[in-house]
Every structure is written in C-alpha cells, then in structure tokens.
C-alpha positions in Angstrom: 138.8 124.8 113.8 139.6 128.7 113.0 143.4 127.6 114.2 143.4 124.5 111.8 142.5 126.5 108.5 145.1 128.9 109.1 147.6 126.3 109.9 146.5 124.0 106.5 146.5 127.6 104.7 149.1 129.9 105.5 151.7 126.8 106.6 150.4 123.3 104.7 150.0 124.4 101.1 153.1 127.1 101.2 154.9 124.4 102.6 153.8 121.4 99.6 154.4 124.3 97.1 157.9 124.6 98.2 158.1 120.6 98.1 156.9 120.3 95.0 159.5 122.3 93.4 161.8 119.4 92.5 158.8 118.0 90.7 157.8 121.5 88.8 160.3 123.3 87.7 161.6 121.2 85.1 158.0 120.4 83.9 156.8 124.2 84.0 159.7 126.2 84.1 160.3 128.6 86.4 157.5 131.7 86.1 154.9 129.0 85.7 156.5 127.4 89.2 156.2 130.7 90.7 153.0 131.1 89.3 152.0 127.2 90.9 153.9 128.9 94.6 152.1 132.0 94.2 148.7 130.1 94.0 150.1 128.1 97.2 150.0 131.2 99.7 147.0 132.6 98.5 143.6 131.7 100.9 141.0 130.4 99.5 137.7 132.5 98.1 134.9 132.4 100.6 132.8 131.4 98.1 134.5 128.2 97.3 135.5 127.6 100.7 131.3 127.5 101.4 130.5 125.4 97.9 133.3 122.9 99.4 132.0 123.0 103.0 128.2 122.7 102.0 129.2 119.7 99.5 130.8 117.8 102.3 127.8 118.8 104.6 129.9 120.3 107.0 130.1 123.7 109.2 129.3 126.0 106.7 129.1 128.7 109.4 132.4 127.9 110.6 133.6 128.1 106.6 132.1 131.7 106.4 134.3 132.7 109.3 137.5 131.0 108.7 137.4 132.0 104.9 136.7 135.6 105.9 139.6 136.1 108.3 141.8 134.5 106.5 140.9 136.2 103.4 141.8 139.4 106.3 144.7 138.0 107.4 145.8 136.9 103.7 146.3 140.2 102.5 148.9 140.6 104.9 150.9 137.5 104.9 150.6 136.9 100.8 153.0 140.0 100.1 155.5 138.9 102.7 155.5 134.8 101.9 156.0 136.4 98.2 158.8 138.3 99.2 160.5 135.9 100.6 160.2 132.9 99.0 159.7 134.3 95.4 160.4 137.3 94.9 163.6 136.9 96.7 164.7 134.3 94.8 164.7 136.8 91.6 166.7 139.2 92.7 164.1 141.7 92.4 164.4 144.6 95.1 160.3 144.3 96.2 159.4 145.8 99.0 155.9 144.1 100.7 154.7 147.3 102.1 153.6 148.6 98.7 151.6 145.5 97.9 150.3 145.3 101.3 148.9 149.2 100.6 147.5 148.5 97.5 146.1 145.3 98.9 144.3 147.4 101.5 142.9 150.1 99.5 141.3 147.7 97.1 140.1 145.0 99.3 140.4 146.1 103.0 138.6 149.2 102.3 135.5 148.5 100.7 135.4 145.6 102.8 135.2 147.7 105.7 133.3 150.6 103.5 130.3 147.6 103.4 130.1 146.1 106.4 130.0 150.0 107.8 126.8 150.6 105.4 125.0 147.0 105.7 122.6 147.8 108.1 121.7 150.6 105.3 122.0 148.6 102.0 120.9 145.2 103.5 117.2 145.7 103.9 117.5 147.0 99.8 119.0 144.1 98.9 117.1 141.6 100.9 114.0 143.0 98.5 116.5 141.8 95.3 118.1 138.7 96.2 118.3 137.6 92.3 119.5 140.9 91.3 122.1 140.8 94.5 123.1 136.9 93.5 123.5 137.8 89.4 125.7 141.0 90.6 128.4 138.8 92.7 128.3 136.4 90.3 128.5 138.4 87.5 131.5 140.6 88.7 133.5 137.6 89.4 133.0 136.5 86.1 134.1 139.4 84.6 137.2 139.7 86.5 137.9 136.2 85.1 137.3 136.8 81.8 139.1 140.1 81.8 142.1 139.1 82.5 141.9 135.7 80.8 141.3 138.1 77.6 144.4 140.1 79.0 146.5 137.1 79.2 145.5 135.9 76.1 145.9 139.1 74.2 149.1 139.1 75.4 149.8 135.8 73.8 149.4 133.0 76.3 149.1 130.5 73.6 152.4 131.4 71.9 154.2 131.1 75.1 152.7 127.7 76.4 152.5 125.0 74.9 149.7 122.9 75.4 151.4 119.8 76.9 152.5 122.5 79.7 149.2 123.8 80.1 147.9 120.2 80.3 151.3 119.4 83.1 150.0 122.2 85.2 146.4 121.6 85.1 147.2 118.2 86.5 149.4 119.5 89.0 146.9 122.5 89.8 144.3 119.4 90.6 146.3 117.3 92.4 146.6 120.2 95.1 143.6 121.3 95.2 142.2 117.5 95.7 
C-alpha cells in the first residue's frame, strides 16, 4: 500500500502534470502552468489524505502513515522534481539544497521538536481536545487566508482574468478527481 502512494504521488501525478502541458500552457500561460506542475509534485496534506480515506471508508490507519512519510519524504524530492523540471526550464540558476534547508528547519524540525515532547504535551492536550481541534484548524486557516490576502494585495485580480481562473479551477478538479 505504503509503495503504491508513493508511486501514484511522487511518479503518477508529476508524470500527468508534465502530460498535461500541451493542454495548459496555451490556456494558463506559463507561471500558472508551473504553478498547475508545482501543485503536481507536492504530497498530499495528511489531513485530506484522512478526510478522503475516511469518506471512502477505507484504511485510515494506513492513510495516516503513508501521508506522513510522504509528507517526510516530500520535502526532499519537491525541491529536486522543481529543479528539474521547472525551474530548469527558466533558466534560473536554483540550487535545491537551499530549499531543502529551509524546508527542514520549518517543517522537519518542529516535526521532530513534537513528536520528541508528545509524551509531555499529549496528556495536556488530551484534557482540551476542542481547544487542540480549533488550534490546527485555525492555523491552517490562517495560513490560507494570509497568503490569499498576500496574493491578492499584490493584485491577483488585475493579473487573471476570471475565465483563466475559471480554466484552472476546472483543470485543478479534473486532477484532483
């Protein structure tokens, strides 16, 4: 199972990404192409990945673990497949190693941080499970919004026209069905 989610992420969708690119880049353009191939490499949240799993009353155990390593093992492989496949193709001179740095002080490390202080925090939070729930929820939510506000502040709807935006919702949903 743990061999088939990697394959389907890290080898699947890269691979319809780059198939897609006779389709996309004369309907999007090209950053919002490389913005489609970025979404393409990147694993899925282990959140979704459990919503998904528990809708289709499957393994959700087995959707906790997959999701987690390759969230893991995403942080590795994202910077190179965008390297290579986009970045290289812009003639920028990006070097993964920084990304994969950066990518492991903000995510590997407090990833590592908390499951080092669980047996600590846990029985705490166990007391709060509302407080605990509103928390994740409510930090993803503002990482959403804060950088929908950046993007949007920075004029996203001067610089797409809706009939775009509407082009790569569609295609956005036809992958992700």
């Amino acid at each position: 199972m743990h061999l088939l989610v990697f394959a389907i992420t890290f080898f699947i969708f890269p691979a319809i990404g780059l198939l897609a690119k006779p389709i996309l880049l004369p309907l999007l353009g090209q950053q919002l192409y490389w913005g489609f191939l970025f979404m393409c490499f990147l694993p899925s949240t282990v959140q979704s990945s459990i919503a998904f799993t528990s809708v289709a009353k499957g393994n959700v155990a087995g959707a906790v673990c997959s999701a987690s390593f390759s969230n893991l093992v995403g942080m590795f492989i994202t910077p190179v497949l965008v390297s290579f496949f986009i970045l290289g193709q812009s003639q920028h001179g990006f070097d993964p190693t920084s990304s994969i740095i950066q990518i492991t002080l903000l995510l590997l490390v407090p990833f590592v941080l908390g499951q080092l202080l669980r047996p600590y925090v846990f029985p705490y939070m166990a007391k709060v499970p509302s407080i605990v729930k509103a928390f994740d929820q409510g930090s993803i939510l503002m990482v959403v919004y804060g950088e929908f506000s950046g993007a949007v502040v920075a004029g996203l709807w001067h610089q797409v026209s809706w009939k775009t935006l509407l082009l790569l919702t569609i295609a956005c949903s036809v992958l992700l069905t």
